[in-house]
C-alpha positions in Angstrom: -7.3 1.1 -22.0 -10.4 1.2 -24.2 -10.0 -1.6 -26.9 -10.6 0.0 -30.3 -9.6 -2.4 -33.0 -9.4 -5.3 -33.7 -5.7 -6.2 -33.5 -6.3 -4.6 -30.1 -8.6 -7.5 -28.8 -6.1 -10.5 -30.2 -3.2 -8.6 -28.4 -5.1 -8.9 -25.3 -6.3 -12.1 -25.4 -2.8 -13.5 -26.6 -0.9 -12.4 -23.2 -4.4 -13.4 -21.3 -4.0 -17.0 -22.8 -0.1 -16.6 -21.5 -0.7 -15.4 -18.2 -3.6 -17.7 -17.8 -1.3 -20.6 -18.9 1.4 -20.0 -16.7 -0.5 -19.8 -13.4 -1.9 -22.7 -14.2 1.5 -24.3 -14.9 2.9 -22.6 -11.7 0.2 -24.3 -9.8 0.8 -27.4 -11.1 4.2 -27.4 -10.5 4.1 -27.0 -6.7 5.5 -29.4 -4.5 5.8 -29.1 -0.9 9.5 -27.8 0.0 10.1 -26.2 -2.6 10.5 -22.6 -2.3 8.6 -19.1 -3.3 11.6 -18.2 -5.4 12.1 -22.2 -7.0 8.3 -22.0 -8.2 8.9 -18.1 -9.7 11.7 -19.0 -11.7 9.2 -22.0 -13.1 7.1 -19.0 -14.0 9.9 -16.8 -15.1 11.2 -19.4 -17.8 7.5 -20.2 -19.0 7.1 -16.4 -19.8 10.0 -16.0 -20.8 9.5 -19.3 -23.7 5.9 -17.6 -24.9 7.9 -14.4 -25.4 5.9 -12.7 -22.7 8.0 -10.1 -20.0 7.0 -9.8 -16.1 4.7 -6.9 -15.4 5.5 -6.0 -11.8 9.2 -6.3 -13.2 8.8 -4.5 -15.9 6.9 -1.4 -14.2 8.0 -1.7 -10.7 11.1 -3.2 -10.9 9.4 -6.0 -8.1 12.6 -8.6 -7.2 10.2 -11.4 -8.6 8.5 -12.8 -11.5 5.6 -12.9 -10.0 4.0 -12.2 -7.0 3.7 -15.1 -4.2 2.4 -14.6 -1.2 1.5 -17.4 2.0 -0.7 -17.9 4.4 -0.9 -14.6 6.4 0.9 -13.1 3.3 -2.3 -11.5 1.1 -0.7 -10.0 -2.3 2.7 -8.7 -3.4 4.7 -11.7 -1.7 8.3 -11.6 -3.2 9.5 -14.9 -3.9 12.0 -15.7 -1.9 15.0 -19.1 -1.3 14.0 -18.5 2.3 10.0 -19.5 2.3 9.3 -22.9 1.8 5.9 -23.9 1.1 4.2 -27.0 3.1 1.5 -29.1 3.2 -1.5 -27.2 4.1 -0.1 -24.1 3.4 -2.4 -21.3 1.1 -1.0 -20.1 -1.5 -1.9 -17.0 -3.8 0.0 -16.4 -7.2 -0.2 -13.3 -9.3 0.9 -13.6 -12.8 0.6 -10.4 -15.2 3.1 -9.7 -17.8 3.2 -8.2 -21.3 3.6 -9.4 -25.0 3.6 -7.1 -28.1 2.6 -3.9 -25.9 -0.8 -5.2 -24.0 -0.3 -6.6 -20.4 -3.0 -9.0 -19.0 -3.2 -10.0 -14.9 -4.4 -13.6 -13.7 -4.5 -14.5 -10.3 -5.5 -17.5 -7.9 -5.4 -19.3 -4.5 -4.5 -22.7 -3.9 -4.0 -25.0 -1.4 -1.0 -27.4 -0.6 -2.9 -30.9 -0.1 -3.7 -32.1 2.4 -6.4 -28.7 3.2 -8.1 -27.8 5.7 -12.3 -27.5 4.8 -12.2 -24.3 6.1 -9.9 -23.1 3.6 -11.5 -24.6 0.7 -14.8 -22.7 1.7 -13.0 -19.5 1.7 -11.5 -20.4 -1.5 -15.0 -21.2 -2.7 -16.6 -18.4 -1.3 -13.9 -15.9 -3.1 -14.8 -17.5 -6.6 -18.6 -16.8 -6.2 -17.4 -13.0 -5.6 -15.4 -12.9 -8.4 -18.2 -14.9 -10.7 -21.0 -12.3 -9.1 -18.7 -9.5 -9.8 -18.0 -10.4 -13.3 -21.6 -10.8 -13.8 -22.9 -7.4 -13.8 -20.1 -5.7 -16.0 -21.4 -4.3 -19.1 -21.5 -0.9 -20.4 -23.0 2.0 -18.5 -22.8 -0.2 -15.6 -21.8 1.7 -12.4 -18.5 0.6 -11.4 -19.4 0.4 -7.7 -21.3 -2.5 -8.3 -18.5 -4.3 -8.5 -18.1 -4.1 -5.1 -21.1 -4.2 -4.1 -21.9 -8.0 -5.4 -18.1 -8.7 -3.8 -19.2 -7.6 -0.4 -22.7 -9.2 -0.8 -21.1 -12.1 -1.3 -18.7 -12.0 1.2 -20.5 -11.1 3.9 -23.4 -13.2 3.5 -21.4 -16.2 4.2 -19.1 -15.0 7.2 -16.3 -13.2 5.8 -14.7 -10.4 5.2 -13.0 -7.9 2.5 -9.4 -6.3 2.4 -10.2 -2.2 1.5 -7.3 -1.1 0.8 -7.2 -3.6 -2.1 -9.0 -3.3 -5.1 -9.6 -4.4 -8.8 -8.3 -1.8 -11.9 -7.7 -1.2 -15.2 -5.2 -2.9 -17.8 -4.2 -3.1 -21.1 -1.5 -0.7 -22.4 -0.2 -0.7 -18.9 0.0 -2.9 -15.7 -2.3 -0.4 -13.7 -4.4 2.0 -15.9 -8.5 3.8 -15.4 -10.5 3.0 -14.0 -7.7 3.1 -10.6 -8.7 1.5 -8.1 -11.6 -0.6 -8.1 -13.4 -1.1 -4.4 -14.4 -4.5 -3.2 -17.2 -2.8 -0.9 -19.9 -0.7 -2.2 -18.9 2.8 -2.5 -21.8 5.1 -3.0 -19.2 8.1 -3.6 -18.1 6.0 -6.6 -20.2 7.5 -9.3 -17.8 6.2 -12.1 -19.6 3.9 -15.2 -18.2 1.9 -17.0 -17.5 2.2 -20.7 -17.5 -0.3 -24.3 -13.9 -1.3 -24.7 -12.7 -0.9 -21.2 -10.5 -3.3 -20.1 -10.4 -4.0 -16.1 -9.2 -6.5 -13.5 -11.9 -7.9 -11.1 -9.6 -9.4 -8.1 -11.6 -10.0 -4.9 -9.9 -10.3 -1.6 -12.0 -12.5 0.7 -10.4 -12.7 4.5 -11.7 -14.8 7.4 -11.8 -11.6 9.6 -8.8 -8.9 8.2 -10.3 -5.8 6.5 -7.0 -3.9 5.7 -3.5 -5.6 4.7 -0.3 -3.7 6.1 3.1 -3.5 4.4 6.3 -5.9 5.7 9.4 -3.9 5.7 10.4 -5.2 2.3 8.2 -2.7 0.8 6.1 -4.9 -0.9 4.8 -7.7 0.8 1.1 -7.1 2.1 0.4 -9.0 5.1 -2.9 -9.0 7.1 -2.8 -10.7 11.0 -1.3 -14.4 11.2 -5.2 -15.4 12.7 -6.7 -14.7 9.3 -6.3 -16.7 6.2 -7.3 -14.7 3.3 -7.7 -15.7 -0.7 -7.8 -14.1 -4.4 -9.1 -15.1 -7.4 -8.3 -12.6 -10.6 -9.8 -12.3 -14.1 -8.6 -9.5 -16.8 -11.7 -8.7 -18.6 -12.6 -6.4 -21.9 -16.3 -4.5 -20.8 -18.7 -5.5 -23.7 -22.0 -3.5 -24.5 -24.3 -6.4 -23.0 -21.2 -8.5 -20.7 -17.9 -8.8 -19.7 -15.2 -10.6 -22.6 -12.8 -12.9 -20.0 -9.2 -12.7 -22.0 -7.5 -14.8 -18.8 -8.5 -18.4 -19.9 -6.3 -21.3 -19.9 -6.2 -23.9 -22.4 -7.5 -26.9 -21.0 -5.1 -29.1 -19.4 
């Protein structure tokens, strides 16, 4: 989508503020034995009261809210009454949804107290990715950069990134151009970017895994049970001299 008015920009950031919201809400609301499925319906209900619809539900009829995925899980987890979450566990949630026609796509990685300091360094390692990424988006900025600074980061301190995973574009729809944003430096990828595009930056940052396979469910993407591996997710709107971030909560 390339924002072009004005009413276009307050759509987006009014389901960025939702989205944003609930993840924070959902990850709030985690205790440990609860369920996948207990903690979507939490998110379910809180969309559902801001007026807001599921975006993997709405486009690919996904048997979840949102996406939840643990531990070894790495994106596209469906929530389900048979995976309870524990202390120590990592967990990722991916919220995106739509309100009034614009869809917005927040995601994050927690973990369930008490953590492990290796996890929290991953988990603090992914952010800097995400923050580098976000800092070199403007317009006429070559989308491979993107992945370049998410690699840089990456790599530089010990880890690796999932491929076969990558950032996009949102706004009218839950996957739109620019399709499929690397999280490596692709010098093939002669692509700019353009005033008024609105993308996702979601870095995958893995301990070792570098491609994530399909479970037979069709959805969730798993990498090998050595590996933990975490996401962080902003939905942005591509200014001339930065990148807008719609996906903010409201402080708690």
């Amino acid at each position: 989508m390339i924002v072009k008015t004005e009413a276009d920009l307050e759509g987006l950031k009014k389901i960025g503020k939702v989205v944003a919201n609930c993840l924070q809400y959902m990850a709030r609301s985690i205790e440990p034995g609860m369920t996948t499925k207990e903690l979507d319906e939490l998110g379910g209900k809180f969309l559902e009261k801001h007026g807001a619809r599921s975006g993997p539900m709405l486009t690919y009829n996904f048997p979840g809210y949102n996406c939840i995925s643990l531990n070894h899980e790495v994106a596209h987890g469906v929530p389900s009454s048979q995976k309870q979450i524990l202390r120590g566990d990592l967990i990722n949630i991916d919220v995106s949804a739509e309100l009034d026609g614009y869809y917005a796509d927040n995601g994050g990685s927690f973990i369930i107290p008490p953590g492990k300091a290796a996890d929290q360094r991953l988990l603090d390692v992914t952010k800097q990715a995400l923050e580098a990424a976000i800092s070199i988006v403007k317009a006429d900025a070559y989308i491979n950069m993107i992945g370049y600074q998410i690699e840089k980061v990456a790599t530089e301190n010990g880890y690796t990134v999932i491929e076969n995973l990558g950032s996009h574009g949102v706004g009218r729809g839950l996957h739109e151009e620019p399709k499929f944003i690397a999280a490596y430096y692709d010098k093939r990828d002669k692509r700019k970017l353009k005033e008024g595009h609105v993308i996702t930056i979601e870095p995958f940052v893995s301990t070792g895994a570098r491609v994530v396979d399909e479970e037979p469910d069709h959805w969730t993407l798993v990498a090998g049970r050595e590996h933990r591996t975490a996401q962080f997710e902003h939905t942005m709107v591509v200014l001339k001299d930065r990148a807008l971030i719609v996906t903010i909560p409201d402080p708690v």
